[in-house]
N, C-alpha and C positions, 0 to 999 in steps of 0.2 A: 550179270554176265553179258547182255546183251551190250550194257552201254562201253565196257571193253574192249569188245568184239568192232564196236562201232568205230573207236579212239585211235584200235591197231589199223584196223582197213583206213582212216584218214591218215594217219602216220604212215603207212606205206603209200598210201596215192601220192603223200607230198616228197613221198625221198623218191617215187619214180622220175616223177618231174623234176625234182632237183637233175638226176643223174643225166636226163634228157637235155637240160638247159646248160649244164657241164659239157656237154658233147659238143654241143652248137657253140659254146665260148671257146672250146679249144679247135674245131677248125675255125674260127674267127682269128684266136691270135698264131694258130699256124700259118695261116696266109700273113696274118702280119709281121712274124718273124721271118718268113721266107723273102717277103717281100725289102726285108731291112736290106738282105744282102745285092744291092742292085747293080756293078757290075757286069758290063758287057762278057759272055762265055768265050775266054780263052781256049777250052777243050772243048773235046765232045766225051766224052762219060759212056756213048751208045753200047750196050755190046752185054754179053754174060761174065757176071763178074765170080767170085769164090773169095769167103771170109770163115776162116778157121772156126767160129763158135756160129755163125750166121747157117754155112753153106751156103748154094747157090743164091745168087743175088744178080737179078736181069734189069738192066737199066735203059730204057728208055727217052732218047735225046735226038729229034729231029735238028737233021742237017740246018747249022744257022738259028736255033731256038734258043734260050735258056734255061727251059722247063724242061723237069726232070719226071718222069714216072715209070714203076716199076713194083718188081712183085719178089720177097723174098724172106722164106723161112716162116708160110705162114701171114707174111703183112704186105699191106699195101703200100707200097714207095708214092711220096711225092717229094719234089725237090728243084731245085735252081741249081745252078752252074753261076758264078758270081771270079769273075776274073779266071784261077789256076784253083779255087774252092769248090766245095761241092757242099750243099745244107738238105739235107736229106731228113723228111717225116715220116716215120713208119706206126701205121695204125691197121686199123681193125672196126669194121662199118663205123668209120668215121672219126670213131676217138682214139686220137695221137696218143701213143705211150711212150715211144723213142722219138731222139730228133740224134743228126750224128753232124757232125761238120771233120769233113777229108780236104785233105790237099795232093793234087797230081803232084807225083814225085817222077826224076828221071827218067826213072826205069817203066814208068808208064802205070804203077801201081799208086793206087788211094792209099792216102796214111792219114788218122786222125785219132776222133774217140765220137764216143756218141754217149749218150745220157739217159735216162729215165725223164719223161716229161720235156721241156723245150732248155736245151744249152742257154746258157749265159755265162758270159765273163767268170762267175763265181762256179759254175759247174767244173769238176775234175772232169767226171766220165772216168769211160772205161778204152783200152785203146782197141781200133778198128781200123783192119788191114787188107782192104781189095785188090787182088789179080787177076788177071784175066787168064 
């Protein structure tokens, strides 16, 4: 019994670490995907936003920056401004679980979709609609 005891406690010490060592690779390649979109900021994004399944969503965009951060529904916003794009990471102490990619449209509202985990070409998503 004891030596079981002993097998479960090492199997769980190693999946903590695993889930540890997942954290730190995903803000690794979140910086790295934010950074793909590199793009001098055509807008500014600043201001409290409103998304129908989201709610309030507040964004954070110093005058002349490209960095994006902000707080909404629950997660922590990080994100770039890349041309008339916006690439938005929404996590939770640390580990990404959405990532969204919007485009300023006329009317001065975000239109896009965002995803489970980090966008790519091959992701649908879901669609994601900010107004101020």
């Amino acid at each position: 019994m004891k030596s079981h005891f002993s097998v479960l406690l090492a199997a769980g010490v190693v999946l903590i670490f695993a889930a540890n060592m997942s954290a730190g690779d995903l803000e690794t390649k979140g910086k790295t995907w934010l950074g793909s979109h590199s793009e001098a900021a055509a807008i500014n994004v600043n201001g409290h936003w409103h998304e129908k399944s989201w709610g309030k969503v507040v964004l954070n965009q110093a005058e002349g920056s490209r960095d994006v951060t902000g707080d909404g529904d629950g997660w922590d916003i990080t994100g770039v401004v890349s041309g008339k794009q916006i690439f938005l990471l929404f996590s939770h102490h640390g580990k990404v679980t959405y990532s969204a990619q919007l485009t300023s449209e006329a009317d001065g509202s975000l239109n896009g979709s965002y995803a489970r985990g980090f966008m790519n070409e091959k992701s649908k998503g879901r669609p994601m609609h900010l107004t101020k």
